[in-house]
C-alpha positions as CSV (number, residue, x, y, z in Angstrom):
1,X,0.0,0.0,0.0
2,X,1.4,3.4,-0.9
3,X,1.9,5.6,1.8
4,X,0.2,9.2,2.3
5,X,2.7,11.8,2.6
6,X,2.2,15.3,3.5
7,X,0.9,18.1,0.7
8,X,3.8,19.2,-1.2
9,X,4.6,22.7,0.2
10,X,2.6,22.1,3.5
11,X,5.4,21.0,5.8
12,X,5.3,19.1,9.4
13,X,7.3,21.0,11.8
14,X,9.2,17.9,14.3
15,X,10.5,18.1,18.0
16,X,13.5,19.1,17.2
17,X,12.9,22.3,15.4
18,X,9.5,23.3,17.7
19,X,11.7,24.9,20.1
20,X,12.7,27.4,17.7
21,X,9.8,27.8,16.8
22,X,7.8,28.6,20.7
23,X,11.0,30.4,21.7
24,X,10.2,33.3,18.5
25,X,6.6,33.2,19.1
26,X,7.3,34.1,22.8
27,X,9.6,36.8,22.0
28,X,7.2,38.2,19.5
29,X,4.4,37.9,22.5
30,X,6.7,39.5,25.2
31,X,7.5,42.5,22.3
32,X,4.1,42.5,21.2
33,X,2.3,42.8,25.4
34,X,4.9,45.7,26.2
35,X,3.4,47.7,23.7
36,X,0.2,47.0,24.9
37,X,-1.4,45.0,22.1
38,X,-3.9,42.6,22.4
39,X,-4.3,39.4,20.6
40,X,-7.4,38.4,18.3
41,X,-8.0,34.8,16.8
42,X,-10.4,33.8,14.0
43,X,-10.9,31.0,11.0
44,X,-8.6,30.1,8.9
45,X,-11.6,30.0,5.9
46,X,-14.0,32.5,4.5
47,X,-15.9,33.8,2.4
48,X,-14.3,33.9,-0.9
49,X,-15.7,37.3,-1.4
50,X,-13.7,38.7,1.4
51,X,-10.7,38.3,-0.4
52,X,-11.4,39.2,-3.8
53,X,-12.9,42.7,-2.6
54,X,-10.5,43.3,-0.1
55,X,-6.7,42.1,-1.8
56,X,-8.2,43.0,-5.8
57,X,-9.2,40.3,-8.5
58,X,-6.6,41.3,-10.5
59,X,-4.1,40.3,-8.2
60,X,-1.9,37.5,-8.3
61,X,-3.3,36.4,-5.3
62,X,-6.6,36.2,-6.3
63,X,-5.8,35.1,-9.7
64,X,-3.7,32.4,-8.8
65,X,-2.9,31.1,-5.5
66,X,-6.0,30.8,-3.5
67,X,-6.7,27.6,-2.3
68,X,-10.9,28.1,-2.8
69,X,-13.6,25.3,-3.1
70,X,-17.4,24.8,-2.8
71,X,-18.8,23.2,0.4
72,X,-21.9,21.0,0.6
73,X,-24.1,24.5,0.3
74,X,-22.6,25.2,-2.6
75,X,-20.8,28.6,-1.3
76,X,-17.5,29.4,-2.5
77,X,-15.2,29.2,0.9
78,X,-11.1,30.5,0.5
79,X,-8.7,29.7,3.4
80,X,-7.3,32.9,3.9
81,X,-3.9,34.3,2.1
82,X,-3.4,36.6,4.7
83,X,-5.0,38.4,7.7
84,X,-5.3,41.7,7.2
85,X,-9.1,41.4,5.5
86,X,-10.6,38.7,8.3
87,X,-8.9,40.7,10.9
88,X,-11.1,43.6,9.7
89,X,-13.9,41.4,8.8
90,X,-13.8,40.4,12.3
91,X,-13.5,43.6,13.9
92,X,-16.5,45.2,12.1
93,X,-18.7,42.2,13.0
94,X,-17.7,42.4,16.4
95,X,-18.5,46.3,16.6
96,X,-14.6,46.7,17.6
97,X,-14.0,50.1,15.0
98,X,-16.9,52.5,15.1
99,X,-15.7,55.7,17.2
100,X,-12.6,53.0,18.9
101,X,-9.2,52.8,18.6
102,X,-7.4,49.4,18.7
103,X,-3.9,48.0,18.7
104,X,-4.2,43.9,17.6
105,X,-1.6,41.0,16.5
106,X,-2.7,37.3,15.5
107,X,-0.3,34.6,14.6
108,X,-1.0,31.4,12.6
109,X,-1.0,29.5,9.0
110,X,-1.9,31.0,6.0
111,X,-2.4,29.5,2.4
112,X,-1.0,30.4,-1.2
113,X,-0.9,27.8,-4.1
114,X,2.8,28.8,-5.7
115,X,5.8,27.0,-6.2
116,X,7.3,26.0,-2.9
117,X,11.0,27.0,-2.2
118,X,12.9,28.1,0.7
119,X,11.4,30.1,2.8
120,X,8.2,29.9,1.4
121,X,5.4,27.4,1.2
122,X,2.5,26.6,0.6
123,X,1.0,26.7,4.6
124,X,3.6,29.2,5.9
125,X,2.7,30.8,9.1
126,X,2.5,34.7,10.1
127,X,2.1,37.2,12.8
128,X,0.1,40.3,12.1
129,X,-0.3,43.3,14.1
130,X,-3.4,45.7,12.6
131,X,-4.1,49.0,14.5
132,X,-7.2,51.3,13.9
133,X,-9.0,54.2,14.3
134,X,-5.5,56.3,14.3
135,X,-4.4,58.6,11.6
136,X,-1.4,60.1,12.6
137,X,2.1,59.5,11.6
138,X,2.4,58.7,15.3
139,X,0.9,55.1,15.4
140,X,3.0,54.1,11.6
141,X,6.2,55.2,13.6
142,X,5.5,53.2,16.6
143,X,4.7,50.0,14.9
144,X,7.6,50.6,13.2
145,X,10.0,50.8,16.6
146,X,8.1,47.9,17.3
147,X,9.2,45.9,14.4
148,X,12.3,47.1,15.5
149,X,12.5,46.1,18.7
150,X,11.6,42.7,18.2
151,X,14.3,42.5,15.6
152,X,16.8,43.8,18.1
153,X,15.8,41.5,20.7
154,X,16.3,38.8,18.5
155,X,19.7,39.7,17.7
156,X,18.8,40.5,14.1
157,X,18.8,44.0,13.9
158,X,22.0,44.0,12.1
159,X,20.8,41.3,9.3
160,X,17.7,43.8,8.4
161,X,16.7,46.8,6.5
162,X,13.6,49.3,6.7
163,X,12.6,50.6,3.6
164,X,9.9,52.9,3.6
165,X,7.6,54.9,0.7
166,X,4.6,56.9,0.1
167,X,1.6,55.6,-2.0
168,X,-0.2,58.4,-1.5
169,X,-4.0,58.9,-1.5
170,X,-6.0,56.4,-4.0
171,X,-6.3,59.8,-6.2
172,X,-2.8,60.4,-6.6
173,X,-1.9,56.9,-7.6
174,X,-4.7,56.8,-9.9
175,X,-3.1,59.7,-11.7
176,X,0.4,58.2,-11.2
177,X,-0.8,54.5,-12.8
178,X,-1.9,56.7,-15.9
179,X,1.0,58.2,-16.3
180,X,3.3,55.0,-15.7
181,X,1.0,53.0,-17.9
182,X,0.9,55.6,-21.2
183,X,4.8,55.5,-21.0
184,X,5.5,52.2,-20.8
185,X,2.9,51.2,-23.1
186,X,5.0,53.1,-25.9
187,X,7.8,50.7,-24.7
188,X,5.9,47.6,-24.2
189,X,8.3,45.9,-26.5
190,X,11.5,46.5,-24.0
191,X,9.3,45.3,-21.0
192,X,9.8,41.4,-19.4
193,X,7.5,39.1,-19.9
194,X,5.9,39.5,-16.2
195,X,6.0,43.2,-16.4
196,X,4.0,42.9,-19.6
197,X,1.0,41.3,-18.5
198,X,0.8,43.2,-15.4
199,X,0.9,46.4,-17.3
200,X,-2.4,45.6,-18.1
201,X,-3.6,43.6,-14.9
202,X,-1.7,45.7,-12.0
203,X,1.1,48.4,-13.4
204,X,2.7,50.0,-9.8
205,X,3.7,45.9,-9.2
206,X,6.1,46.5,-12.0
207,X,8.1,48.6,-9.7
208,X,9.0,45.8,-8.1
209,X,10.4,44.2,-11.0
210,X,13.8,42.5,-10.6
211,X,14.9,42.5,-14.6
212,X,17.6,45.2,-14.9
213,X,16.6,46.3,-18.4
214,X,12.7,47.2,-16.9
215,X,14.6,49.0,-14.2
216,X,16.5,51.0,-16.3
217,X,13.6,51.6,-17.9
218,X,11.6,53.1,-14.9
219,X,14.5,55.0,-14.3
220,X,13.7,57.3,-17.1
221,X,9.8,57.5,-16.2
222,X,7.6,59.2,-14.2
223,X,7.7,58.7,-10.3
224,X,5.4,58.2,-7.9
225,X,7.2,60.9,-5.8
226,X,6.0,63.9,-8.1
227,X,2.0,62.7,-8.1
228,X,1.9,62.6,-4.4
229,X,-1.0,64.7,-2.6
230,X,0.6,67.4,0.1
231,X,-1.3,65.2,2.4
232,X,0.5,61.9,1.6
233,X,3.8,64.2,1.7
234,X,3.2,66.0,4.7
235,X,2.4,62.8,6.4
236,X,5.2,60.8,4.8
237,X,7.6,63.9,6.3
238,X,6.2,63.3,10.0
239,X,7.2,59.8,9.8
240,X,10.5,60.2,9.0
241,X,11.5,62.5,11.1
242,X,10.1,60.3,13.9
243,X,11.7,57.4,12.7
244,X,14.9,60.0,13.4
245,X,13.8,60.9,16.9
246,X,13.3,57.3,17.8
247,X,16.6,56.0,16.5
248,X,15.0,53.9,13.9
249,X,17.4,53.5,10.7
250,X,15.8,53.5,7.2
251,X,16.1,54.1,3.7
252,X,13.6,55.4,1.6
253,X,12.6,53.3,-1.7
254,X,10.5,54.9,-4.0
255,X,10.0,51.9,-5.9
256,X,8.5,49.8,-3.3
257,X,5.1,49.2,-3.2
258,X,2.6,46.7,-2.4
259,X,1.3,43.8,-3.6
260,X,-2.5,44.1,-2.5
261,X,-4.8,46.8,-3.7
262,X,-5.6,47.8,-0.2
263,X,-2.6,49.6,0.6
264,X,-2.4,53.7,0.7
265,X,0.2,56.3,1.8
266,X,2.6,54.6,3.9
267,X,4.1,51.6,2.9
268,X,7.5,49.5,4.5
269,X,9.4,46.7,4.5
270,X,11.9,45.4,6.3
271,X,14.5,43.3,3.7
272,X,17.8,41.1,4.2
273,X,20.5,40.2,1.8
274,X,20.9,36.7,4.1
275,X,17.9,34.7,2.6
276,X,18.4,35.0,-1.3
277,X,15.5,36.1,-3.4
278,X,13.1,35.8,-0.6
279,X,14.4,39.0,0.7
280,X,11.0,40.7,2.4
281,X,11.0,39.3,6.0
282,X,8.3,41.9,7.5
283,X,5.9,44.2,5.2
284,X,3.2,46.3,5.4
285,X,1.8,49.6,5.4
286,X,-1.7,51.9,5.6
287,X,-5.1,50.6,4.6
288,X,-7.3,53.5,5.3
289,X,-9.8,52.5,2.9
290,X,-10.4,49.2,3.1
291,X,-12.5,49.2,6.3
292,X,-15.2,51.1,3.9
293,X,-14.2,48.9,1.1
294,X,-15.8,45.9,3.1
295,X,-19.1,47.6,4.1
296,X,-18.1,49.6,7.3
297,X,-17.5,52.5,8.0
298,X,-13.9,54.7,7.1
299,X,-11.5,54.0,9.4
300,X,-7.7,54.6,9.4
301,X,-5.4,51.8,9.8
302,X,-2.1,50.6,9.4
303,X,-0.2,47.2,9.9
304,X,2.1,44.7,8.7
305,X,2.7,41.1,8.9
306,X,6.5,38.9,9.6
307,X,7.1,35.4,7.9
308,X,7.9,33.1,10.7
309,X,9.4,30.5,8.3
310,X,11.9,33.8,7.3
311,X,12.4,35.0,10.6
312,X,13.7,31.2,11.7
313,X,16.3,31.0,8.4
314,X,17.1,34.1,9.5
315,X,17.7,33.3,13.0
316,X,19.8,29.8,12.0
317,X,21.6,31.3,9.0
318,X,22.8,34.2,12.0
319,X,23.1,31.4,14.9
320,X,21.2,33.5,16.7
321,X,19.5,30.5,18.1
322,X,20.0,29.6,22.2
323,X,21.7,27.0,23.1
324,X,19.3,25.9,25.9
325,X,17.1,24.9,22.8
326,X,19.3,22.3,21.5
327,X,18.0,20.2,24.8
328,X,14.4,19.9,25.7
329,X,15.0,18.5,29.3
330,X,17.4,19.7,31.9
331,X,17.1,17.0,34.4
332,X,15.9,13.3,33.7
333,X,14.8,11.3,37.1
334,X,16.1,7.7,36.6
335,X,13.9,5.0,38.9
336,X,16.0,2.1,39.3
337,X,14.1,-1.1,40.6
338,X,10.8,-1.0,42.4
339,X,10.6,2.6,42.7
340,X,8.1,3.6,40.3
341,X,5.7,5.4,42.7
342,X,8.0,6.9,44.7
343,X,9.3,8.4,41.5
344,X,6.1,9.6,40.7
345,X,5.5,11.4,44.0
346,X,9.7,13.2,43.6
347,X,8.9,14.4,40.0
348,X,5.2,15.6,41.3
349,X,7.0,17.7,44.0
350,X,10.0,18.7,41.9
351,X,7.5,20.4,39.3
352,X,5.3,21.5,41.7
353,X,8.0,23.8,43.2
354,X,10.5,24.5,40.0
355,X,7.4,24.6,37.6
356,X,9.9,26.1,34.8
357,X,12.3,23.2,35.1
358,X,12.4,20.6,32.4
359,X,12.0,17.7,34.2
360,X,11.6,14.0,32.1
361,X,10.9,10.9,34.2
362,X,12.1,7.6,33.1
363,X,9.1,5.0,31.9
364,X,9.3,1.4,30.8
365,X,11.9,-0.2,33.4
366,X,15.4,-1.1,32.2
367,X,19.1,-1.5,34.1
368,X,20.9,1.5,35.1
369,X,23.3,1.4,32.5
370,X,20.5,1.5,30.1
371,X,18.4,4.3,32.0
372,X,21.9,6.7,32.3
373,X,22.2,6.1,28.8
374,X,19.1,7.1,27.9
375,X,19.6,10.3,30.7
376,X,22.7,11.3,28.5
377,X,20.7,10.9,25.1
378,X,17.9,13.5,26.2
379,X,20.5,16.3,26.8
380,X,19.6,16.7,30.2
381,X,22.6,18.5,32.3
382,X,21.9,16.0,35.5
383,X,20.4,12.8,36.1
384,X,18.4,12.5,39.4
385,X,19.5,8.7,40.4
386,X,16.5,7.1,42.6
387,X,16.7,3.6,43.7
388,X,15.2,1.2,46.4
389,X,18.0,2.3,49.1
390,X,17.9,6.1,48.1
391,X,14.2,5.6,48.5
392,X,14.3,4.0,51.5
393,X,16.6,6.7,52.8
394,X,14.6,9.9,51.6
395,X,17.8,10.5,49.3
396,X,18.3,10.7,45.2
397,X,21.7,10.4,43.5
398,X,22.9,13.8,41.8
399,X,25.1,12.7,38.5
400,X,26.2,15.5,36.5
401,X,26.0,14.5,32.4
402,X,27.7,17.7,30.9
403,X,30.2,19.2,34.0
404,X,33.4,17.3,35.4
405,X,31.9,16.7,39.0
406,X,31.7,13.5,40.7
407,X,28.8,12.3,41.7
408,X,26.6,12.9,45.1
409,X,24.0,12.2,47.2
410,X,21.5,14.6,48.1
411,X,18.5,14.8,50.8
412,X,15.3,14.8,48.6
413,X,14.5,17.7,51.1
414,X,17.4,19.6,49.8
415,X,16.6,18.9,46.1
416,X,14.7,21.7,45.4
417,X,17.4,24.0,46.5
418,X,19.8,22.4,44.4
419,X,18.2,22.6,41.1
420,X,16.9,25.9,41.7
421,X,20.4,26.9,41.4
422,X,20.9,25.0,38.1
């Protein structure tokens, strides 16, 4: 019988690397509650519709990569791409927006048919942060000294790069998009093949082109800088210059933009030179718009989302990862002989008072040799040592697995004390 392997591009993550994996997530917790922002959960499927309003149908998105299917009712169902549209979705339904202000993250899978490569896959996993209701330059400068600051406290600021631009108002990119479109339309013939068809699907993606002869090409064009409303400018100003005050570094990039329709004025990215083509490790930007866009009513926001897959090649690729992860237990309790309860009851009282101590009991019987063994495999730093006369005598055997002290006895009274210290 053939056997049934996981979806191509929909990976299991194994013991061995989930460690990594719930030591980022709490650092992007810890970052995320000393801001003050609060965390909202909701399904990973919806309403097709949702999407193709919110991220555009012309989009490759949309066109392309969502995984969408009728269920038994016949309605078309998508699970979601990205978060940004259910987060509102959710929000509205909720009555969270009207006259509020709130500052929200959410963490979990997301789904893209597309060719599966490092870095990227077809379930890969995010952490947005959305904030609405504020329209200030204020609240796009602090989320990004909060990107920063988890970056920094990951040891990565050094590996990263803020680039920052100004879509400007809807207005002002329309009149930009005409501008871009009637001159490289006369030059169609000199364009890439990709930049071709989205001249006529979605024209401000060509901007992100990576062919050097389109570049060269846009060099020579209009910009997005000289369509800009004094709005979008005046507000673009602000942010840099408390980006400055906050010690932030950046570069602005007129050429970035976004790949979803939603976006508007401000837009960012954080990018590395560590991880090959997949260069964007966080991205986002203002969506003041789309709120309306999906039946409510207008309300400023801003947000941006980080690639967990990225952020852990970044992490390995740096060796930015602790060493306490490359052991899940830091003490293993061998139970040599007819000791089993009595084991029981030590580990119980063990956790009970060093609840944060990795503690792994031995199961399933075996000789000593066999259970130290088995102590030395797990990575554990000591093996607690408890058999029938240490029992008997209220005592446990202290062997240290990965320091050059001899072995000792200790009171099980006194064992607390001693591994607290560990």
């Amino acid at each position: 019988m053939k056997k049934i392997q996981a979806i191509r591009g929909m990976n299991d993550l194994l013991p061995a690397e989930t460690a990594l994996w719930q030591h980022l997530e709490s650092v992007i917790k810890q970052t995320l509650a000393g801001f003050g922002y609060s965390e909202i959960r909701f399904p990973i499927m919806e309403q097709t519709d949702l999407f193709k309003r919110s991220i555009g149908e012309v989009t490759d998105i949309v066109e392309k990569e969502m995984y969408t299917f009728e269920d038994r009712n016949g309605e078309s169902l998508t699970l979601r791409p990205e978060g940004t549209a259910s987060c509102v979705r959710a929000c509205e339904e909720h009555g969270l927006l009207y006259n509020q202000t709130q500052r929200l993250w959410y963490m979990g899978p997301m789904f893209r048919y597309e060719r599966p490569q490092k870095g990227r896959y077809r379930q890969f996993h995010q952490v947005g942060i959305e904030t609405y209701g504020l329209q200030g330059p204020d609240i796009d400068a602090e989320l990004l000294l909060l990107s920063y600051n988890l970056f920094q406290t990951l040891g990565l600021e050094h590996c990263v790069e803020l680039q920052v631009n100004s879509l400007g108002s809807d207005e002002a990119r329309a009149r930009y998009r005409t501008a871009l479109v009637d001159y490289l339309s006369e030059r169609k013939d000199q364009l890439d093949e990709d930049s071709k068809r989205r001249l006529d699907s979605n024209p401000l993606r060509i901007l992100d082109s990576k062919n050097e002869a389109t570049q060269a090409l846009l060099d020579a064009g209009p910009s997005l800088e000289d369509y800009l409303d004094e709005e979008s400018e005046q507000h673009f100003t602000q942010l840099t210059q408390l980006l400055d005050a906050a010690g932030v570094p950046y570069q602005i990039n007129r050429r970035l933009v976004r790949g979803l329709d939603y976006y508007s004025r401000t837009a960012f990215e954080w990018v590395t030179d560590k991880l090959g083509a997949q260069s964007a490790v966080c991205a986002g930007g203002r969506y003041d718009n789309l709120v309306a866009q999906l039946g409510g009513r207008a309300t400023p926001a801003v947000g941006f989302a980080i690639g967990l897959e990225r952020l852990i090649l970044l992490l390995q690729s740096e060796g930015h990862v602790p060493e306490s992860l490359s052991r899940p237990v830091d003490v293993y309790l061998a139970a040599v002989g007819d000791v089993q309860a009595e084991a029981l009851k030590l580990a119980a009282s063990i956790r009970r008072a060093l609840p944060g101590l990795r503690l792994s009991m031995h199961c399933g019987g075996g000789s000593f040799k066999s259970q130290l063994k088995k102590a030395d495999k797990s990575g554990a730093a000591i093996a607690l040592i408890l058999g029938e006369n240490e029992a008997a005598a209220g005592e446990v055997g202290v062997k240290y697995l990965r320091e050059d002290k001899p072995q000792e006895t200790c009171k099980q009274s006194a064992l607390t004390q001693l591994l607290g210290e560990f």
